[in-house]
N, CA and C atoms as a LAMMPS dump frame, in Angstrom:
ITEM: TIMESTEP
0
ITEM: NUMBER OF ATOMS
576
ITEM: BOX BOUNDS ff ff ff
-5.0000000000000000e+02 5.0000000000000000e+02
-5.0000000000000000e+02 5.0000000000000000e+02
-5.0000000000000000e+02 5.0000000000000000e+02
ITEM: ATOMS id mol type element x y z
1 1 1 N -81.641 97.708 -235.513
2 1 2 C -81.916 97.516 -234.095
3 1 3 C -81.866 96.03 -233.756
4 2 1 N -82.353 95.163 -234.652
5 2 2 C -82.233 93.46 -234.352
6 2 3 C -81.167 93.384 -234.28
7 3 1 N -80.148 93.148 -235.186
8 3 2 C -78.769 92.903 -235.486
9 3 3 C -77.764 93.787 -233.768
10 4 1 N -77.88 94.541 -232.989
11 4 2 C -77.755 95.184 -231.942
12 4 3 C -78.545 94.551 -230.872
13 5 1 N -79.248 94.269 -231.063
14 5 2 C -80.397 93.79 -229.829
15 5 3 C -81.69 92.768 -230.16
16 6 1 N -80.906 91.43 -230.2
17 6 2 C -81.599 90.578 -231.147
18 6 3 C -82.584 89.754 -230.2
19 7 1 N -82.766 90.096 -228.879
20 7 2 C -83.48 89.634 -228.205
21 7 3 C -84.66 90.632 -227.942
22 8 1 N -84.629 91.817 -228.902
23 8 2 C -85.93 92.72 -228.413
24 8 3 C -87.228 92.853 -229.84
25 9 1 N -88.16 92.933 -229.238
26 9 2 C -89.567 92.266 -229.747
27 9 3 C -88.954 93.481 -231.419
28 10 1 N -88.689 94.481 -231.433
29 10 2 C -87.851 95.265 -232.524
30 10 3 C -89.194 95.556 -233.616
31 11 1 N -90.392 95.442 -233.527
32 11 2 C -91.509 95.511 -234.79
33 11 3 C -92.81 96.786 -234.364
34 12 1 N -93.529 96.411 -235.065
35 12 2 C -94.035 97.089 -234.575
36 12 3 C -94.971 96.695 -233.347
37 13 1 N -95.067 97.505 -232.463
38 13 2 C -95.93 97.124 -230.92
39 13 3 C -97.324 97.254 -231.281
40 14 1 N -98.309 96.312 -230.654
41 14 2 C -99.72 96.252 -230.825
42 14 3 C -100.154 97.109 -229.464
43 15 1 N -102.003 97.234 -229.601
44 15 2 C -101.881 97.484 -228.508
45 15 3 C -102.291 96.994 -227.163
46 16 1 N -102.683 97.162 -226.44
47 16 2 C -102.305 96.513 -225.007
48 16 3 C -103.787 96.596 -224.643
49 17 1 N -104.194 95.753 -223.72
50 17 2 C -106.098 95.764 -222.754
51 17 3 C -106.688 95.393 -223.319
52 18 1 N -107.724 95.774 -222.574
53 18 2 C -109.561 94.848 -223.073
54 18 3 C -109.957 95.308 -224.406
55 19 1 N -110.039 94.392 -225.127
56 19 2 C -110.733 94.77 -226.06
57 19 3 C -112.079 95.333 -226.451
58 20 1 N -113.387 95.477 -225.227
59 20 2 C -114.182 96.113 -225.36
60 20 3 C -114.012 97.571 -224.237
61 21 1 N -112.612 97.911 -223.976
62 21 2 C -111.928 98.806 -223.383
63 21 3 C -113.283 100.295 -223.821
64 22 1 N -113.688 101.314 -222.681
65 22 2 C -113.95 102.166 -222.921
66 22 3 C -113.158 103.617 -222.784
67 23 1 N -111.92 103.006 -221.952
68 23 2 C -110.926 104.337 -221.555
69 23 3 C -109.921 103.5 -223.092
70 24 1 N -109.449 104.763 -224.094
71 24 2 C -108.326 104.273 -224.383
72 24 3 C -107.655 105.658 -224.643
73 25 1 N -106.14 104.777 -224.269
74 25 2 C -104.591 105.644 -223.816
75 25 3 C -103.775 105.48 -224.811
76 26 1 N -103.799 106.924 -225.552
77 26 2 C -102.67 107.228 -227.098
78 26 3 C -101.699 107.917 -226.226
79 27 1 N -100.309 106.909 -226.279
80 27 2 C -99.11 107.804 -225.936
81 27 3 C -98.85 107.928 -227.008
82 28 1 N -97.155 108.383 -227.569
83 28 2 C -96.833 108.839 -228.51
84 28 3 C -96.056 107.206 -229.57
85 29 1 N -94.805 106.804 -228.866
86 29 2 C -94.402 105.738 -229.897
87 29 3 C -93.591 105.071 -228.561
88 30 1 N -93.52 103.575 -229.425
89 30 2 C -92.481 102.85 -228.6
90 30 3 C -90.912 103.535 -227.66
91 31 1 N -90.6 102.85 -226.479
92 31 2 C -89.078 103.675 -225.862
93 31 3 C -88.432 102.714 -226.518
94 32 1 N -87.148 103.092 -226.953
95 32 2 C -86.241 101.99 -227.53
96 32 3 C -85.926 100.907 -226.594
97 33 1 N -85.719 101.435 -225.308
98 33 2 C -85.255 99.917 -224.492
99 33 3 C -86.516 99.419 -223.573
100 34 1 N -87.856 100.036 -223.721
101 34 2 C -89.115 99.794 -223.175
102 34 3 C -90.021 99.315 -224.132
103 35 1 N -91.251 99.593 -225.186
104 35 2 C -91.946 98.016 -225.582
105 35 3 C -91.068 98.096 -226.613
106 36 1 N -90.553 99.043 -227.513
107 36 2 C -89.098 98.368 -228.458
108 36 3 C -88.63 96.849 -228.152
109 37 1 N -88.517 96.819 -226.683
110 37 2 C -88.061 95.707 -226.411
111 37 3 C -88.744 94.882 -226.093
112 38 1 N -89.86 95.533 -225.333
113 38 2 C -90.658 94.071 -223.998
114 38 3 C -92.135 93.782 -225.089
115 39 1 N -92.697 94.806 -226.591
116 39 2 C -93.176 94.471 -227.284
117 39 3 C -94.894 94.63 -226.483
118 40 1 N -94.69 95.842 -225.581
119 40 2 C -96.429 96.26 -224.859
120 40 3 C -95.893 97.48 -224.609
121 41 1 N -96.839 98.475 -225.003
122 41 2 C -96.75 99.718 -224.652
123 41 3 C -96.324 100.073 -223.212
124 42 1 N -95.463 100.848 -222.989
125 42 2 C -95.248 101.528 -221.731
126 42 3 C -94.573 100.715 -220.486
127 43 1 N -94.015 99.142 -221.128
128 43 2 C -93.498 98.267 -220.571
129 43 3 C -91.974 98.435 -220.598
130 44 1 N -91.187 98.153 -219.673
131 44 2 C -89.877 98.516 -219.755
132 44 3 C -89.029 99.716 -219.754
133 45 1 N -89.878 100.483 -219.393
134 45 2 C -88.989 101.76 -219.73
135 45 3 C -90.018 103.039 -218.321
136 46 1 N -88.717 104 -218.161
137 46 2 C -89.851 104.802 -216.881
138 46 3 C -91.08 105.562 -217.08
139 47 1 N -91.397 106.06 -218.425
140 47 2 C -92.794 106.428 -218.524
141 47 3 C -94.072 105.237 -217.975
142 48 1 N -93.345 103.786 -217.828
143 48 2 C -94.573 103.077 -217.704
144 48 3 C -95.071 103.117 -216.256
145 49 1 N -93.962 103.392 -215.339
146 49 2 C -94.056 103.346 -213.877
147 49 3 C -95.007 104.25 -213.379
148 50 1 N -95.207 105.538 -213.542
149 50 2 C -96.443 106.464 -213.16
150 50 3 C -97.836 105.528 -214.08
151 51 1 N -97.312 105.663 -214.772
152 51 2 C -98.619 104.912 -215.891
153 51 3 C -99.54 104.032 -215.147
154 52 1 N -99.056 103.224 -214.909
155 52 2 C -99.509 101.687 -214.354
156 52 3 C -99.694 101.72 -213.263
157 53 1 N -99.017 102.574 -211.974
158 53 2 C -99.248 102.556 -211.044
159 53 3 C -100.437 103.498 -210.97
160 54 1 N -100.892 104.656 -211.246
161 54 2 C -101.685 105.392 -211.645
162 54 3 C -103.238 104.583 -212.118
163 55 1 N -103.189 103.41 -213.349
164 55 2 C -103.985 102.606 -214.035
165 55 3 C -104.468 102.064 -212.866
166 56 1 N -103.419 101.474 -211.866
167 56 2 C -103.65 100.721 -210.909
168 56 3 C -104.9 101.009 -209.431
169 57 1 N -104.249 101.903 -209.577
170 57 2 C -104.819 102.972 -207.875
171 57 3 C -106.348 103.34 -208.867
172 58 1 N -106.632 103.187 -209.852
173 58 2 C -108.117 103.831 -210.629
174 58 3 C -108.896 102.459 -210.995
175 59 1 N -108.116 101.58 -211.185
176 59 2 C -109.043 100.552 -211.391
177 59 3 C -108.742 99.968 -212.749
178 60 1 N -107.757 100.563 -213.102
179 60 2 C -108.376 99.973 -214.499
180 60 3 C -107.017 98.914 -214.636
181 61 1 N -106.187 98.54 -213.852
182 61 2 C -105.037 97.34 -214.105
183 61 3 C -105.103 96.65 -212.54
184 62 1 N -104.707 95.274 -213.072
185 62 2 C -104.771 94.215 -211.78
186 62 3 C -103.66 94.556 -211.128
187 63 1 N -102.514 94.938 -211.661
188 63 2 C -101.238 95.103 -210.639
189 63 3 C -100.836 96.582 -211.014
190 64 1 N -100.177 97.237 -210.264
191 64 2 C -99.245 98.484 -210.566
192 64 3 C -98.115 98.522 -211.53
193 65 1 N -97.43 97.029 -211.998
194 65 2 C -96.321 97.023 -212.769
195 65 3 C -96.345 96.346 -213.709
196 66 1 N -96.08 97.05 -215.092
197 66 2 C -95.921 96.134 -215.976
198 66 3 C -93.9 95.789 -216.803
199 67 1 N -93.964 94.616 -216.481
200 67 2 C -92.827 94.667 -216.879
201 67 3 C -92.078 93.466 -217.811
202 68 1 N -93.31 92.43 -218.392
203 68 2 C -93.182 91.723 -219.916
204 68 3 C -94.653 91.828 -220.308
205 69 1 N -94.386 91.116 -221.357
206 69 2 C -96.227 91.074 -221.963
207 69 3 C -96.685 89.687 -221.182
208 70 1 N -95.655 88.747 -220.702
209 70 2 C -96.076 87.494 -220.072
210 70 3 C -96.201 87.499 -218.452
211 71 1 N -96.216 89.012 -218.144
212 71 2 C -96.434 88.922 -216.285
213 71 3 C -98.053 88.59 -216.015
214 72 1 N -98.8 88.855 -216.643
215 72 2 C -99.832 88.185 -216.088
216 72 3 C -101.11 89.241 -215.88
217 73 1 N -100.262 90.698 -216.323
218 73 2 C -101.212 92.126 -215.862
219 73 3 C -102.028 91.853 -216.585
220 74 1 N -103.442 92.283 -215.95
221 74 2 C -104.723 92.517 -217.315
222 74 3 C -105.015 94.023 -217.148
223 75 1 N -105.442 94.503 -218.145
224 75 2 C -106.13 96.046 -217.592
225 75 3 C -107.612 95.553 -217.96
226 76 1 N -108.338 96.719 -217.23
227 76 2 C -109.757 96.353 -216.725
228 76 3 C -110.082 97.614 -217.917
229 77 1 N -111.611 97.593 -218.291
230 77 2 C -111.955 98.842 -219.651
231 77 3 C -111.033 99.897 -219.721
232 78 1 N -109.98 99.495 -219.94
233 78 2 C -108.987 100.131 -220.669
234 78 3 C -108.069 99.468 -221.563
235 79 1 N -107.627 100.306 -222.449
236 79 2 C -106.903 100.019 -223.968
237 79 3 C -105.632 100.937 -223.76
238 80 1 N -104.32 100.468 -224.297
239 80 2 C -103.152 101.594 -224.48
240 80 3 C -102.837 100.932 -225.945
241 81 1 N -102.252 102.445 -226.64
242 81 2 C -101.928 102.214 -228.082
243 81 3 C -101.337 103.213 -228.137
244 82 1 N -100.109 103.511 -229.244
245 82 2 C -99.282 104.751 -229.705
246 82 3 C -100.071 105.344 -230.353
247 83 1 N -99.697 106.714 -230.659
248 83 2 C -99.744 107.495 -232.339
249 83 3 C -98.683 106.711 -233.287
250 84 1 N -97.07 106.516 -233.12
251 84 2 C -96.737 105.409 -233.959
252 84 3 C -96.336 104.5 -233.925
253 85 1 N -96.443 103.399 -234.376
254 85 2 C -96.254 101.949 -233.986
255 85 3 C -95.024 101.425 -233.566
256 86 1 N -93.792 101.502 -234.623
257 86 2 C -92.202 101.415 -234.247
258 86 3 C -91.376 102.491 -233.776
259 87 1 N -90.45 101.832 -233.111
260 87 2 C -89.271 103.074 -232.827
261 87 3 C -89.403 104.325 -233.631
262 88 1 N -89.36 105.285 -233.219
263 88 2 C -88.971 106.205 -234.855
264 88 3 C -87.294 106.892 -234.384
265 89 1 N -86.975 107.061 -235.302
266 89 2 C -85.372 107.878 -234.966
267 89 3 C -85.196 108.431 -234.087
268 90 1 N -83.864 108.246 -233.23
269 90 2 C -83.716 109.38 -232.318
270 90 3 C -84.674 109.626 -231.377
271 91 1 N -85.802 108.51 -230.97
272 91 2 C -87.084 108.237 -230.093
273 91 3 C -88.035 109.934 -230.188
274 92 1 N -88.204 110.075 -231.331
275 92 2 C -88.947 111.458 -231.81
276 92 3 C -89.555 111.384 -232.747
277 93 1 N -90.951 110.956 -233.152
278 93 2 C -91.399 110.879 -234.346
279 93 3 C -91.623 112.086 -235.213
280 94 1 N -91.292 112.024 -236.366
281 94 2 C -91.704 113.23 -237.361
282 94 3 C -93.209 113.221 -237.409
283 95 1 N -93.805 114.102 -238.132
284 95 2 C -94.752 114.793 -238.708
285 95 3 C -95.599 113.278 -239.641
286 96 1 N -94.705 113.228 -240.727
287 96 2 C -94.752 112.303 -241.741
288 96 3 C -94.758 111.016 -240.974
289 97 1 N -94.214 110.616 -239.832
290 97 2 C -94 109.296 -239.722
291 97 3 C -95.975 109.132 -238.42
292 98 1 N -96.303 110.089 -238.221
293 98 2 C -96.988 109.922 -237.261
294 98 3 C -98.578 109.809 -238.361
295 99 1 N -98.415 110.559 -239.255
296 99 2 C -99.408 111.085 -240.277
297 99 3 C -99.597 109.446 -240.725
298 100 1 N -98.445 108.002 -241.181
299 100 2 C -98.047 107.475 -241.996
300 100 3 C -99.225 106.411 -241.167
301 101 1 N -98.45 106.118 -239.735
302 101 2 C -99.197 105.762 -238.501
303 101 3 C -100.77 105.927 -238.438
304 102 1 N -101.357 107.089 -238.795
305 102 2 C -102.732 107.411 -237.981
306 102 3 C -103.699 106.265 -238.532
307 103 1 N -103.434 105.55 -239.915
308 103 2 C -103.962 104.319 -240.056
309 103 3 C -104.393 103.26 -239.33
310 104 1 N -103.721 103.354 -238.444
311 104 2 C -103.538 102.039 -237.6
312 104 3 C -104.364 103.079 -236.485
313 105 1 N -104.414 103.838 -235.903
314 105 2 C -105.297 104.603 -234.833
315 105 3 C -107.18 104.687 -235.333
316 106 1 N -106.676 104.853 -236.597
317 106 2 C -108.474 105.134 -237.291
318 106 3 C -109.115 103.968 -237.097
319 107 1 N -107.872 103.01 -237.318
320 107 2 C -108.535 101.376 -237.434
321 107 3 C -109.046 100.901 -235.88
322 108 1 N -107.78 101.255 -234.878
323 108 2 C -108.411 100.965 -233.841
324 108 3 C -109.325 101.422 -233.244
325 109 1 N -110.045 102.98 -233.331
326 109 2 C -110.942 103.488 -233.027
327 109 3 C -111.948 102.621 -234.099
328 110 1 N -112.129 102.629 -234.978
329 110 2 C -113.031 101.703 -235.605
330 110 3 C -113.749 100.634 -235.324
331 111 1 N -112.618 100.016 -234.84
332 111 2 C -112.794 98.222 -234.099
333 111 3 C -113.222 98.595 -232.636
334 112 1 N -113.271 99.805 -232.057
335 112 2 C -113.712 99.837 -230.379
336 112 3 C -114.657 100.768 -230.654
337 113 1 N -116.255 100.848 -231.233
338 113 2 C -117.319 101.804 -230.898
339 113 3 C -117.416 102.137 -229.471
340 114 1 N -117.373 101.096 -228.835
341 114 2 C -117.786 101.427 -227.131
342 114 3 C -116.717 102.144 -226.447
343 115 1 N -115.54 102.533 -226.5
344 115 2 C -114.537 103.632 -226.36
345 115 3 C -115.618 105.521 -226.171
346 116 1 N -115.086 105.385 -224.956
347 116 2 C -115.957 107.035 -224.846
348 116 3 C -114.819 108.165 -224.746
349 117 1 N -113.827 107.254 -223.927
350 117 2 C -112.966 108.621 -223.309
351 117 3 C -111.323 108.196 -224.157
352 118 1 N -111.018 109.468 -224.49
353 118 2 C -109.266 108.914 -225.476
354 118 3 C -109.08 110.063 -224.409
355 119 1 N -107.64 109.231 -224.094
356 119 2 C -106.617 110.105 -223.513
357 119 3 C -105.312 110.11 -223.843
358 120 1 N -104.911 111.055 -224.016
359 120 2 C -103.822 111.689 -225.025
360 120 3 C -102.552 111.904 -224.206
361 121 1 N -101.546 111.061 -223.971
362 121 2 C -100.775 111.197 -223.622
363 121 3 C -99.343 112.087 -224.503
364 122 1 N -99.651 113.785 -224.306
365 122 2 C -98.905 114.8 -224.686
366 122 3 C -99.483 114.785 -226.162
367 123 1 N -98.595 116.615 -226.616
368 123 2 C -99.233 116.608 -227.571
369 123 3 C -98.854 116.411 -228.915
370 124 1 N -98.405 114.995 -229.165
371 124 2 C -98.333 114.212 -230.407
372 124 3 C -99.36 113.582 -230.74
373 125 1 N -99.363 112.473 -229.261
374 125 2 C -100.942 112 -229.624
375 125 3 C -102.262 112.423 -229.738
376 126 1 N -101.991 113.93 -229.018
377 126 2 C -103.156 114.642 -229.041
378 126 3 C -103.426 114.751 -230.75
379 127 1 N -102.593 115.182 -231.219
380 127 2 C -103.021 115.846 -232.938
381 127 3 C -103.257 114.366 -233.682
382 128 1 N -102.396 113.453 -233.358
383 128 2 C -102.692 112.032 -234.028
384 128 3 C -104.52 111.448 -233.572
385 129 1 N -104.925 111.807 -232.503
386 129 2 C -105.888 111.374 -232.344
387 129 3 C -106.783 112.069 -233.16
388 130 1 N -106.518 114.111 -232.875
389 130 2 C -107.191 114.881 -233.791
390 130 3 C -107.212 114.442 -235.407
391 131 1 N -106.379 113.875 -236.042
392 131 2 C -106.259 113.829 -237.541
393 131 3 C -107.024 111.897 -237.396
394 132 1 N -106.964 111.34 -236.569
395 132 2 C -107.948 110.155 -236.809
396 132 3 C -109.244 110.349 -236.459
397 133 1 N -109.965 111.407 -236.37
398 133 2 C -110.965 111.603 -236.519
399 133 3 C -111.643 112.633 -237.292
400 134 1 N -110.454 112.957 -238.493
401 134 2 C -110.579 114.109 -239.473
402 134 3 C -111.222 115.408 -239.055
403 135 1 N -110.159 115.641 -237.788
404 135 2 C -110.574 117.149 -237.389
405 135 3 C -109.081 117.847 -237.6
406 136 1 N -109.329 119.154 -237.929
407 136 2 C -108.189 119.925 -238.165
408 136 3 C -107.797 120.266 -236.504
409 137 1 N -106.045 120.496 -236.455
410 137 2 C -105.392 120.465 -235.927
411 137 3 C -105.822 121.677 -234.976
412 138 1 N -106.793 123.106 -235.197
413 138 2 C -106.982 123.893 -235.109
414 138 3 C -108.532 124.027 -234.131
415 139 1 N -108.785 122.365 -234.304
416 139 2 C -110.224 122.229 -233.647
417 139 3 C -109.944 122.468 -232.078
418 140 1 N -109.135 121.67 -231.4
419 140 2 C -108.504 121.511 -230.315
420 140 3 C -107.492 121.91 -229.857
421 141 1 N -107.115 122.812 -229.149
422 141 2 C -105.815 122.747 -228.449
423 141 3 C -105.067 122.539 -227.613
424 142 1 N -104.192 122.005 -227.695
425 142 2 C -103.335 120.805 -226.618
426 142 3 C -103.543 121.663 -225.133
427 143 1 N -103.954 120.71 -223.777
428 143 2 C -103.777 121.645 -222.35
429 143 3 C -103.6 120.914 -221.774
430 144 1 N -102.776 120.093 -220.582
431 144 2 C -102.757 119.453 -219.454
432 144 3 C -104.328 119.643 -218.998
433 145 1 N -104.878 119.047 -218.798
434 145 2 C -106.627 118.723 -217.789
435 145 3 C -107.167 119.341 -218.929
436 146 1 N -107.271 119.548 -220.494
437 146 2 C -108.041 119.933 -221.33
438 146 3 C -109.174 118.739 -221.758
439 147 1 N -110.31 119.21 -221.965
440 147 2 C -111.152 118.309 -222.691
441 147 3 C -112.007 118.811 -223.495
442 148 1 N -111.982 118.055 -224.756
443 148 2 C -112.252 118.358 -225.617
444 148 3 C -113.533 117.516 -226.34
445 149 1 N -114.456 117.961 -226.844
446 149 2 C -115.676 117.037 -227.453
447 149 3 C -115.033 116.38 -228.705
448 150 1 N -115.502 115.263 -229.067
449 150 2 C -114.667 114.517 -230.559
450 150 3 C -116.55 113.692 -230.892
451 151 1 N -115.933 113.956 -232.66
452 151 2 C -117.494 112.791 -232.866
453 151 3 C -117.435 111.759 -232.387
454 152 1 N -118.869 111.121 -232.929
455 152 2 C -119.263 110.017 -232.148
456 152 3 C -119.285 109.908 -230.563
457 153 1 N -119.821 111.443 -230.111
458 153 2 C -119.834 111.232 -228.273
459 153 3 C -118.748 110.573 -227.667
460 154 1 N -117.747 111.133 -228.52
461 154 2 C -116.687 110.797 -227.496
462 154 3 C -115.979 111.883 -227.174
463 155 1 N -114.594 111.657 -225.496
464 155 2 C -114.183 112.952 -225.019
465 155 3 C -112.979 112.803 -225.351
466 156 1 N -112.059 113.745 -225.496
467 156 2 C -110.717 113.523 -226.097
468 156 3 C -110.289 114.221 -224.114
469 157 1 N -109.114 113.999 -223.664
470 157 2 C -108.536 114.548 -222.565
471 157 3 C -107.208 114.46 -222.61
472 158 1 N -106.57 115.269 -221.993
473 158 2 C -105.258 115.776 -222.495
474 158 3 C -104.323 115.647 -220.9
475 159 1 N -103.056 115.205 -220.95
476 159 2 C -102.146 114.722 -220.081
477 159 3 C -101.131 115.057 -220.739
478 160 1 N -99.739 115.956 -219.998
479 160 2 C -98.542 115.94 -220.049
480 160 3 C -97.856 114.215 -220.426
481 161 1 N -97.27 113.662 -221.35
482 161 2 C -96.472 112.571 -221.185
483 161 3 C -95.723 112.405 -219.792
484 162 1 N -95.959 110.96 -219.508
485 162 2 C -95.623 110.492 -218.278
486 162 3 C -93.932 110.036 -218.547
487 163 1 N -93.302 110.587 -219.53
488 163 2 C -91.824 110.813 -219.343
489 163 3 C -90.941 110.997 -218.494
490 164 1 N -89.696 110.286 -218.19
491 164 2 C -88.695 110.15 -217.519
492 164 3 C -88.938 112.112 -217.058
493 165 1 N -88.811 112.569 -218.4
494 165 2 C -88.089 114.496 -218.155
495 165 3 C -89.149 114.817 -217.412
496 166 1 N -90.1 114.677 -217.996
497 166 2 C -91.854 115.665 -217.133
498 166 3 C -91.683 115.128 -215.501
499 167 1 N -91.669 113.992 -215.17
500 167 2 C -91.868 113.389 -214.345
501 167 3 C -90.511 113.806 -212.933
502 168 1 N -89.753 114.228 -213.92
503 168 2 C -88.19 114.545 -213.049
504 168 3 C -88.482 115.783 -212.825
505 169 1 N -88.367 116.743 -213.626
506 169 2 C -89.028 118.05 -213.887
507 169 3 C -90.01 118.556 -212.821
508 170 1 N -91.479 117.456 -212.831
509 170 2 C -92.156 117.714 -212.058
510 170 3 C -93.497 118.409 -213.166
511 171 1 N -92.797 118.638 -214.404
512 171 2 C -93.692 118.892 -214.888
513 171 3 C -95.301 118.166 -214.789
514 172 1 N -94.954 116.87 -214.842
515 172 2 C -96.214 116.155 -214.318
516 172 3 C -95.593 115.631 -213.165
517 173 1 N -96.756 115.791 -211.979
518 173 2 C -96.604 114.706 -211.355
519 173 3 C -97.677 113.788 -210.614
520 174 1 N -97.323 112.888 -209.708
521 174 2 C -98.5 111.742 -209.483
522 174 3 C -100.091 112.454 -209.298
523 175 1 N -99.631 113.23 -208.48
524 175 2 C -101.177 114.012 -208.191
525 175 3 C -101.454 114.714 -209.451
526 176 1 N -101.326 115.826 -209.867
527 176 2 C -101.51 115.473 -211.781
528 176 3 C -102.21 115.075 -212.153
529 177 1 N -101.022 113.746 -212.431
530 177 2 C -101.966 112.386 -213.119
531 177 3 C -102.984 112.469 -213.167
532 178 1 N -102.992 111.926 -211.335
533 178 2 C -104.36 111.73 -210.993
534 178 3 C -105.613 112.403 -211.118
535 179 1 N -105.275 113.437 -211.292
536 179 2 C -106.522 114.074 -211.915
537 179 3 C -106.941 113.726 -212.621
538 180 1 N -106.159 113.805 -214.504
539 180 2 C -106.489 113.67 -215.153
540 180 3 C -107.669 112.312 -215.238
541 181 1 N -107.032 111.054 -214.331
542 181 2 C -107.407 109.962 -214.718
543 181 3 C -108.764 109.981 -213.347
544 182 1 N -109.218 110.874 -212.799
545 182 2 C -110.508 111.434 -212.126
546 182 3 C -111.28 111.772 -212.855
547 183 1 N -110.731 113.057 -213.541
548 183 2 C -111.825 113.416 -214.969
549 183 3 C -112.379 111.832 -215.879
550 184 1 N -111.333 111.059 -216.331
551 184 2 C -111.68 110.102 -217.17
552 184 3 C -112.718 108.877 -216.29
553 185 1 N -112.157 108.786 -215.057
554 185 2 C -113.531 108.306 -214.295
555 185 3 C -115.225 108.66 -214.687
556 186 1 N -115.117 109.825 -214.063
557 186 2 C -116.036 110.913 -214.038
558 186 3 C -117.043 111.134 -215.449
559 187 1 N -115.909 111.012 -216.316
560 187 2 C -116.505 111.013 -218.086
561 187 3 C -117.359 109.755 -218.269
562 188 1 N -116.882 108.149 -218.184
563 188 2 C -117.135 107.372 -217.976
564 188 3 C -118.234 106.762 -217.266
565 189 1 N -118.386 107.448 -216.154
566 189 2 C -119.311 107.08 -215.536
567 189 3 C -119.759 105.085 -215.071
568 190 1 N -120.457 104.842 -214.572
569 190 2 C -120.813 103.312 -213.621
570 190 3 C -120.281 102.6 -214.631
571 191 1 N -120.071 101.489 -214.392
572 191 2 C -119.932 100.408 -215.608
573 191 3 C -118.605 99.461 -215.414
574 192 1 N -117.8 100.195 -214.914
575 192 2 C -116.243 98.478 -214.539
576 192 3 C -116.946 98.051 -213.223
């Protein structure tokens, strides 16, 4: 991918917001020509556009658009992070490559105790979140507006991916969203 596109961040993507973030947002993995490139989750590519504008209208980002890591956006108690860190093939992660990943999810749930609400953007990250908190796959099952109890008093909540297809589709759309990210208000409770 460097050698092709030697101007894109090409590694693995960190993740994005406040670090004492209490909302945090597991999509699935980098878009090849979105943080593949711009090197921030959900930057560059059209899943980020509902995203952010959505983040925006709730409170939890200073602007509606994110579109380098150097524009200047902050998000407010919120965190975004994948299930896996780099590109994976064919922008589809396997089984194995997400399993390989959940390291880096355990760790970040680790490093954020004050995190109440994970929201699961579709259901890759849903099971990646499920297996970083050593619950079987069988505990939870994936639902658009599902919520689910997870240890340590926290809520797991479940969202269609804000994908180019869902989003065209209609499968998700803005109002949707917005729900979902009502419930995660609501979970949350006083405090930004």
């Amino acid at each position: 991918m460097r050698a092709s596109h030697p101007a894109y961040h090409a590694a693995p993507v960190p993740a994005f917001g406040a670090a004492d973030a209490r909302l945090l947002i597991v999509g699935l993995a980098p878009g090849m020509h979105g943080a593949n490139r711009t090197g921030r989750p959900f930057t560059g590519d059209h899943a980020g556009i509902l995203l952010y504008q959505t983040l925006h209208a709730y409170g939890f980002a200073s602007g509606p658009e994110s579109r380098a890591r150097d524009d200047g956006l902050r998000l407010r108690d919120c965190r975004i992070t994948n299930a896996v860190k780099c590109l994976p093939p064919q922008n589809k992660p396997e089984p194995q490559e997400v399993g390989r990943c959940n390291a880096f999810l355990i760790e970040e749930l680790a490093a954020s105790p004050q995190v109440r609400v994970i929201l699961a953007l579709g259901s890759v990250a849903h099971r990646a979140v499920l297996l970083a908190h050593g619950l079987k796959q069988s505990a939870a099952k994936f639902a658009h507006g599902g919520r689910h109890e997870l240890p340590g008093q926290r809520i797991l909540l479940d969202s269609y991916h804000c994908s180019r297809y869902n989003t065209q589709t209609r499968r998700l759309t803005p109002e949707s969203f917005a729900t979902i990210f009502e419930q995660a208000r609501a979970e949350l409770g006083p405090g930004l």
